[in-house]
C-alpha positions as CSV (number, residue, x, y, z in Angstrom):
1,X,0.0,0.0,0.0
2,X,1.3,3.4,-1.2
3,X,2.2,5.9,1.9
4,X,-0.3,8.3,0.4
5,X,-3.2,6.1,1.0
6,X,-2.0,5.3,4.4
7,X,-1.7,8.6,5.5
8,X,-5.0,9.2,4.3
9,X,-6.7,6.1,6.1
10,X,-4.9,7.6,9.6
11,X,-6.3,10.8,8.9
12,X,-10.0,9.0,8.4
13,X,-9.1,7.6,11.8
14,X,-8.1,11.3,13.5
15,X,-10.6,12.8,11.9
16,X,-13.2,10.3,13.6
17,X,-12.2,10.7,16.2
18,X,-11.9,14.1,17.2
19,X,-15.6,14.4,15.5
20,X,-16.5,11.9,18.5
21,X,-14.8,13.9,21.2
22,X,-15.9,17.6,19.8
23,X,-18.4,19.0,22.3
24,X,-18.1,16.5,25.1
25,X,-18.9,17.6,28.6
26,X,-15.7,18.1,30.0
27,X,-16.4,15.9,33.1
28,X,-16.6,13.2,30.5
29,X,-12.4,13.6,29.9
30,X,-12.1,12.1,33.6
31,X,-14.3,9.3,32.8
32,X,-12.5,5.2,32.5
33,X,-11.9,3.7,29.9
34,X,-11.3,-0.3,29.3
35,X,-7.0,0.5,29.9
36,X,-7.0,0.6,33.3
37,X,-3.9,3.1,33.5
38,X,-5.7,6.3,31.5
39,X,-8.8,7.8,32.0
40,X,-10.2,9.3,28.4
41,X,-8.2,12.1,28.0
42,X,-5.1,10.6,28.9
43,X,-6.0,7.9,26.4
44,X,-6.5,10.8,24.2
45,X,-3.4,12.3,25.2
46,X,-1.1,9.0,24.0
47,X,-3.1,8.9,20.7
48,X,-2.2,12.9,20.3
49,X,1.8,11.9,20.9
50,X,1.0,8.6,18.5
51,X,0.7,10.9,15.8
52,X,3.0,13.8,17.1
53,X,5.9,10.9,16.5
54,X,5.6,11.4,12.8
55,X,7.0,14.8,13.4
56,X,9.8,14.1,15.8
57,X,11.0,11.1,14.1
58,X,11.2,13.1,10.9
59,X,13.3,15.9,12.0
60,X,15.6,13.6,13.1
61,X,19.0,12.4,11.0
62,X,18.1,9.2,8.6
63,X,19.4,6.4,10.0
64,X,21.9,4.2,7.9
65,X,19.6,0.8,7.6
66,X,16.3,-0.8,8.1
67,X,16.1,-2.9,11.3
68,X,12.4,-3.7,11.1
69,X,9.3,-3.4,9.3
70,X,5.2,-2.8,10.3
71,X,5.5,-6.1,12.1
72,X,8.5,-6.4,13.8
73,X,8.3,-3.1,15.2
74,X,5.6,-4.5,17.5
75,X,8.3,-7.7,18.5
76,X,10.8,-5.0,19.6
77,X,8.3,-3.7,22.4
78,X,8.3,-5.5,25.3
79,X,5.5,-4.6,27.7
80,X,6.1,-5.8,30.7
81,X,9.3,-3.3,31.4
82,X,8.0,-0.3,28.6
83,X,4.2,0.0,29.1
84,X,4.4,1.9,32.4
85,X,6.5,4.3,30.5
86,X,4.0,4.8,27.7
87,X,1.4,5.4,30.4
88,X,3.5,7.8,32.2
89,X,4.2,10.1,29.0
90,X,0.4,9.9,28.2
91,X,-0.3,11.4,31.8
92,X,2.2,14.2,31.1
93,X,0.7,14.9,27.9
94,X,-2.3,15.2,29.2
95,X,-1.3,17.0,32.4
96,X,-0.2,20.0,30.0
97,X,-3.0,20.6,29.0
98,X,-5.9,22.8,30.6
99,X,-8.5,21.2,29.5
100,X,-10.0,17.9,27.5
101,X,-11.6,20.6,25.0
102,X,-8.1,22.2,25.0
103,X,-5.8,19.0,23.9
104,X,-8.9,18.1,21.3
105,X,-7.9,21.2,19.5
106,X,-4.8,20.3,19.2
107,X,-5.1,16.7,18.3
108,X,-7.0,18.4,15.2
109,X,-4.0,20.5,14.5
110,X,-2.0,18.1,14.6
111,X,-4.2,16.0,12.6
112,X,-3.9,18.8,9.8
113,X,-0.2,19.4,10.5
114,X,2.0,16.3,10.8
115,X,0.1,14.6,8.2
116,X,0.5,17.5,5.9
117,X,4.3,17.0,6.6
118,X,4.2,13.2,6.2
119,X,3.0,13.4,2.5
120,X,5.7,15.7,1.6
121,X,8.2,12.7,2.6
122,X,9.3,9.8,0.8
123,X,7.9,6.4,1.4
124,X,11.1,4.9,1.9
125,X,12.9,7.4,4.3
126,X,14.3,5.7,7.1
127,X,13.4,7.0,10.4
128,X,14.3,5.8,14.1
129,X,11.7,4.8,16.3
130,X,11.6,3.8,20.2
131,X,14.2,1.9,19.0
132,X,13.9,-0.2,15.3
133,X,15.0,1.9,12.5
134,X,12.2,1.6,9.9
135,X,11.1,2.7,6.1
136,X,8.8,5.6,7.2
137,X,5.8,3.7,4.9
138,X,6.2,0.7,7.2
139,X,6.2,3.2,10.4
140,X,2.9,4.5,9.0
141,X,1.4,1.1,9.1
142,X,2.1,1.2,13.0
143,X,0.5,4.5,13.8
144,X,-2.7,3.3,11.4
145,X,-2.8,0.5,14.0
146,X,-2.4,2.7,17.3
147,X,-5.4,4.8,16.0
148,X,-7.5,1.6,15.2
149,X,-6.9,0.5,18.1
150,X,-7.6,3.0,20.6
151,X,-10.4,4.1,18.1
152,X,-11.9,1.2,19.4
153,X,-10.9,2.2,23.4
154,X,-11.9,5.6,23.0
155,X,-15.6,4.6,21.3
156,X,-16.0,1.8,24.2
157,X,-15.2,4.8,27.1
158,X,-17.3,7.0,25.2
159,X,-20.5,4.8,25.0
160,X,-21.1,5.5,21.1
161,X,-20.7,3.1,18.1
162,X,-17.0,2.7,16.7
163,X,-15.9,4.5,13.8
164,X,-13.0,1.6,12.8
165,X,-12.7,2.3,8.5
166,X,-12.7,-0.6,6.4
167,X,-8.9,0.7,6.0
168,X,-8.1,1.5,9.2
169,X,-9.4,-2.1,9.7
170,X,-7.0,-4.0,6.9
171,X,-4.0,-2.4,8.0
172,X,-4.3,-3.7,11.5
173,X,-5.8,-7.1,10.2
174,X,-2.6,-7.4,8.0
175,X,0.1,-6.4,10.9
176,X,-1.5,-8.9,13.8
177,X,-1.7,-11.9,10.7
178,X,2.0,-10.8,10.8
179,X,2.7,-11.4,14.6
180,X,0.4,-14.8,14.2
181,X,2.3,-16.2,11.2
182,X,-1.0,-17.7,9.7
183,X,-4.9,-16.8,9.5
184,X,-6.6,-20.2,11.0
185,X,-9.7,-20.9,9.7
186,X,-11.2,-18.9,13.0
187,X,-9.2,-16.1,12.7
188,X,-10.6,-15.7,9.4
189,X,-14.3,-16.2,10.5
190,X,-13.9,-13.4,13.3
191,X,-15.3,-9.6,12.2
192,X,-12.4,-7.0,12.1
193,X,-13.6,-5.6,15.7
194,X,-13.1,-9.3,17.4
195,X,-10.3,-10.1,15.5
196,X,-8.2,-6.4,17.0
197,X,-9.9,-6.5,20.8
198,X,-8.8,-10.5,21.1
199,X,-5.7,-10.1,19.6
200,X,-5.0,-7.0,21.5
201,X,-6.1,-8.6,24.6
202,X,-9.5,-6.6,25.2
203,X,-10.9,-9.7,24.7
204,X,-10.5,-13.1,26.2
205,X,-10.7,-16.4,23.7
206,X,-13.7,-19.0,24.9
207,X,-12.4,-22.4,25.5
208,X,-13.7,-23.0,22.0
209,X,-11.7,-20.5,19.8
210,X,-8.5,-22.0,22.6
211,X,-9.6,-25.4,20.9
212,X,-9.8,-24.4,17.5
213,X,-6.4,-22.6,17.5
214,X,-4.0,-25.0,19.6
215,X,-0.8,-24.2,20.0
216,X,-1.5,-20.7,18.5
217,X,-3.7,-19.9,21.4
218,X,-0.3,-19.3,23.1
219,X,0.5,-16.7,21.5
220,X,-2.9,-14.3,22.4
221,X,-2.9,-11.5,23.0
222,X,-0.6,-10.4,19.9
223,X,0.0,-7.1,21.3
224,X,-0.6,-5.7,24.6
């Protein structure tokens, strides 16, 4: 897929969802959400630095070879000593700003900004990440994913129906078939939205789908 039309399927995404966050109560930004570490605007707040990356990874010097692609980025993240970190920088994002209405306004400019930036660069600039150095088109397909994602958190905190696009939906599809190695026949059967909250953990597997995968069933949640 072309870095154009990814960039434009992550936009969808942002767009979506700061059209669901426009106009809510601010109370609402202190309300839960399904990750038990961020509250709805600090959820909000780690999708905001998501896309902010873009920026900083591109105004930093092109590294001098590819260590990973839209797959293996996600095998060089180990959450058990780095998600408290990403939760930490989320609440610090947050914290700097006044308001929820406040950091929506500038997840919008941001939205318009740093995507307006991406398409000016090539698809196969190299960029350094948390740590895998990466074609930037392959580092796209990982921020498509964060936004599915937590498009999905942030519609589940928010009570409202989820806005996942059908793109928005293959990316993600396409990266956790990656991690799995193979698409079982029950894998294949599961909607987009099943498929992304069990292999991301939101959702458990029933003794059933544990059956019909075997030894795979190991290896849920994908990512975490």
């Amino acid at each position: 897929m072309h870095h154009d039309e990814l960039i434009g399927i992550l936009d969808d995404e942002n767009r979506l969802a700061v059209e669901a966050l426009r106009d809510l109560p601010e109370a609402a930004f202190a309300g839960p959400t399904r990750l038990p570490l961020w509250n709805v605007k600090e959820l909000v707040a780690h999708m905001w630095r998501d896309v902010d990356r873009i920026r900083v990874y591109l105004a930093e010097p092109e590294p001098a070879e590819v260590q990973a692609d839209g797959v293996t980025y996600w095998r060089a993240y180990d959450p058990a000593t780095g998600s408290a970190g990403v939760a930490d920088r989320a609440k610090e994002v947050a914290a700097g700003f006044p308001t929820g209405a406040a950091l929506v306004e500038s997840f919008e400019a941001n939205r318009v900004e740093v995507l307006a930036e991406a398409r000016e660069a090539p698809a196969e600039r190299l960029v350094v990440t948390f740590g895998p150095a990466m074609r930037f088109d392959e580092y796209l397909r990982t921020r498509v994913l964060e936004m599915a994602v937590h498009g999905l958190d942030l519609a589940d905190a928010l009570n409202v129906r989820p806005w996942l696009t059908s793109g928005g939906a293959g990316v993600t599809r396409d990266v956790l078939i990656g991690l799995l190695g193979e698409a079982p026949a029950i894998v294949r059967r599961w909607d987009d939205r099943t498929f992304i909250d069990t292999a991301t953990g939101r959702r458990a597997l029933t003794y059933e789908e544990r059956t019909a995968l075997g030894p795979l069933a190991r290896t849920f949640p994908l990512l975490s």
